[in-house]
N, C-alpha and C positions, 0 to 999 in steps of 0.2 A: 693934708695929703701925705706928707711924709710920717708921721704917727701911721697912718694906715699902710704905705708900703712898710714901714719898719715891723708892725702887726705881720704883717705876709714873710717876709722876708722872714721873721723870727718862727714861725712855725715852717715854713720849708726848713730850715738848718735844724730842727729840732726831729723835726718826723724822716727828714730824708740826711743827712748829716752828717748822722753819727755813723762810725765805722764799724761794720757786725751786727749791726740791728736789724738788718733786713735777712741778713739768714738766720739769725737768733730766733726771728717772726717767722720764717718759712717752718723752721724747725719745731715751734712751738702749734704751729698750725694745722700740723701735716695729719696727728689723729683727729682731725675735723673734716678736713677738706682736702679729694683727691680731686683728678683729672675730669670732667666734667660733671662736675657739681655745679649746684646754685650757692651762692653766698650774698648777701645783704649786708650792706655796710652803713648802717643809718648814722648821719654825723660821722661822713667820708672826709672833710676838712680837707689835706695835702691829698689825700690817697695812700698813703703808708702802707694801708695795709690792703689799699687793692693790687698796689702794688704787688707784694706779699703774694695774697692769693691769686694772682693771674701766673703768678709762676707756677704755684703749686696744680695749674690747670684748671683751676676753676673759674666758672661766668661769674662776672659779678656785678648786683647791680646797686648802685654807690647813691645814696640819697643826701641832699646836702643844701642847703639854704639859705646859706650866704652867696650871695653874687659874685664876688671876687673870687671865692673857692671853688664855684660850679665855674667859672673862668678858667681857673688852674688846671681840676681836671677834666672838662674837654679839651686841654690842650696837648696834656698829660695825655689823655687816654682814648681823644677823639674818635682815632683814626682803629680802633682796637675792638672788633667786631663781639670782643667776650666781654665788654663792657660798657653798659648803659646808666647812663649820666641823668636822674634827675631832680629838677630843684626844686625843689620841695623837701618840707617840713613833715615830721610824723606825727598823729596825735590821736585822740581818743574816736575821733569822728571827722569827717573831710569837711573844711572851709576854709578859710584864712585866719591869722594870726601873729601879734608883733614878737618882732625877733628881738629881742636887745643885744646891739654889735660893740663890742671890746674893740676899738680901732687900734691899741697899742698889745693885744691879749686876746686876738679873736678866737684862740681857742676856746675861751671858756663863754663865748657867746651866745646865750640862752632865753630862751621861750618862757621861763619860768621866774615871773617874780618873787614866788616866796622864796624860793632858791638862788636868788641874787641877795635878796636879803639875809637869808643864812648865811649866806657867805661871807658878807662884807665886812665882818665884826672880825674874821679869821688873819690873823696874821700874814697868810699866803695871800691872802687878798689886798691890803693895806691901799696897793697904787691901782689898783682894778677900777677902773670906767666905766659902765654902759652908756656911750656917748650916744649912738644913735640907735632909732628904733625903724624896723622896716617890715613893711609887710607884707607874709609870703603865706604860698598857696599848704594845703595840708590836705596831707591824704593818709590812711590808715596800712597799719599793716596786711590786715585783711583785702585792701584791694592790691597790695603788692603782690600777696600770694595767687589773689586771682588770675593777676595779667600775668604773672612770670614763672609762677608755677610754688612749690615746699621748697627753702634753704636749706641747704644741710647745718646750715650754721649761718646765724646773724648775730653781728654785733652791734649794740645799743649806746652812746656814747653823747648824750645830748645838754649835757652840764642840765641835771636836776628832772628834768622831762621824761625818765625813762619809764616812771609806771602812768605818764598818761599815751607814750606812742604803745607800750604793754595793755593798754585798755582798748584799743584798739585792732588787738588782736582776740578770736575766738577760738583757736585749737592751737592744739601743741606743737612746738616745732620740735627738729630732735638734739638741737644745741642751739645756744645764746648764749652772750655774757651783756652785762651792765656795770655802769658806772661805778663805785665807793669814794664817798669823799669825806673824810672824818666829822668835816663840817656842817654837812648837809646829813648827818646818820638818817635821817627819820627817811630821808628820800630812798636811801637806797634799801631800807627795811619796806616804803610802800611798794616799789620794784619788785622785791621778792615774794610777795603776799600776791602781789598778781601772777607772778610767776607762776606759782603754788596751787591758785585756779583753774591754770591751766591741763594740768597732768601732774605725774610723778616724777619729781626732778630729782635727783643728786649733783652736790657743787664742790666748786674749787673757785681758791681765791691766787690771785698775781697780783702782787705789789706793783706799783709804778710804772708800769711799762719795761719791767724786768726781762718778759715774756720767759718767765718761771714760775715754777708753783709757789708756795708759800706752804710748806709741808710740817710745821708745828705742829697741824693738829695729827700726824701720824702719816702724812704721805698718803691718804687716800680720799675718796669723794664721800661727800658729810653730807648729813640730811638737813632741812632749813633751821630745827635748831640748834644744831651741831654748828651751819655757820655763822649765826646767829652768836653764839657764844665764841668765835675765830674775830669777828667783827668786833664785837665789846673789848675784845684784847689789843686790837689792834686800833683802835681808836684813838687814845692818848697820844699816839705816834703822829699823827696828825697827817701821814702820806698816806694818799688815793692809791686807788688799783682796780681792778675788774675783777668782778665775780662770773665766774661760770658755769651755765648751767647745762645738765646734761641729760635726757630723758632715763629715767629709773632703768633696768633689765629687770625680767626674775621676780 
């Protein structure tokens, strides 16, 4: 019990906490997302960043799978008519599926075993548990578009799961980002290939929750092998970030 409040307790103070992250995240958000848009927050954890986007006016609807966390924000964000709360998991097709929960580290609490496996050998990993396993309901992104309408922007954030809630999906959105995690490369390389199926993307990567670009490769939006070749460099480094993707113009 106390391992799991300390779990909780350590992602509140990490996502809500810090001083300037939240306008740092408004700021970084604002060419995505105005005043009545839709946004998608798959792997909503504290709510950080619906936070975020409810300021910048937009609905949003926060998908999330842990129980404790779907706890947090209806409580967070019950009573907040531009935000719908629910728990559930994303995936390739709707049914159920085990969650493996990090009680000391629930943010990296994932659906995906080769992806716990990947990880575990990594150094950032060392003290990382999946002590408990739970099983929750799964629905696709496909029927989220149906019942709620096109996002202007969703983000994908599932520790390693992101191209199978991306397989899940059959048309193009007109922004998304996903996960990078040096350790899991291959995941975030099958992420992008699904992406890629989908329409004509242009990306941009953010380092760690920087909520900045990462502008080495020239300050502008790269084609997938362009960041394909940003990623290989960035690997070594061994810090995660989100790649984002943007529907092609022109």
């Amino acid at each position: 019990m106390l391992t799991r409040a300390f779990g909780i307790a350590r992602s509140l103070a990490m996502y809500h906490g810090i001083p300037g992250r939240q306008r740092r995240m408004r700021e970084f958000y604002a060419p995505f997302l105005g005043p009545g848009d839709l946004a998608f927050d798959v792997g909503a954890h504290a709510g950080n960043r619906v936070r975020a986007w409810r300021a910048l006016g937009a609905r949003v609807v926060a998908v999330e799978p842990q129980p404790d966390f779907v706890r947090l924000l209806r409580l967070f964000f019950g009573r907040d008519d531009g935000v719908t709360v629910l728990p559930t998991a994303l995936g390739a097709r709707p049914g159920t599926a085990r969650l493996g929960i990090s009680r000391a580290t629930p943010t990296v609490s994932s659906m995906s075993e080769d992806w716990r496996s990947a990880v575990a050998d990594d150094s950032g990993f060392a003290r990382v548990r999946w002590e408990d396993q739970v099983a929750v309901p799964v629905t696709t992104l496909d029927e989220l578009v149906a019942t709620h309408g096109t996002p202007a922007f969703c983000k994908i954030d599932v520790e390693g799961f992101e191209a199978d809630v991306l397989a899940g999906l059959s048309r193009p959105l007109p922004a998304l980002s996903f996960e990078y995690l040096p350790a899991a490369h291959d995941a975030a390389l099958a992420a992008l290939a699904r992406v890629e199926t989908l329409g004509r993307y242009v990306y941009r990567y953010s380092p760690v929750e920087t909520m900045q670009w990462d502008d080495t490769a020239g300050g502008h939006w790269l084609d997938a092998r362009e960041l394909v070749a940003l990623l290989e460099r960035r690997r070594p480094l061994g810090r995660s970030g989100d790649v984002y993707a943007r529907a092609a113009t022109g």
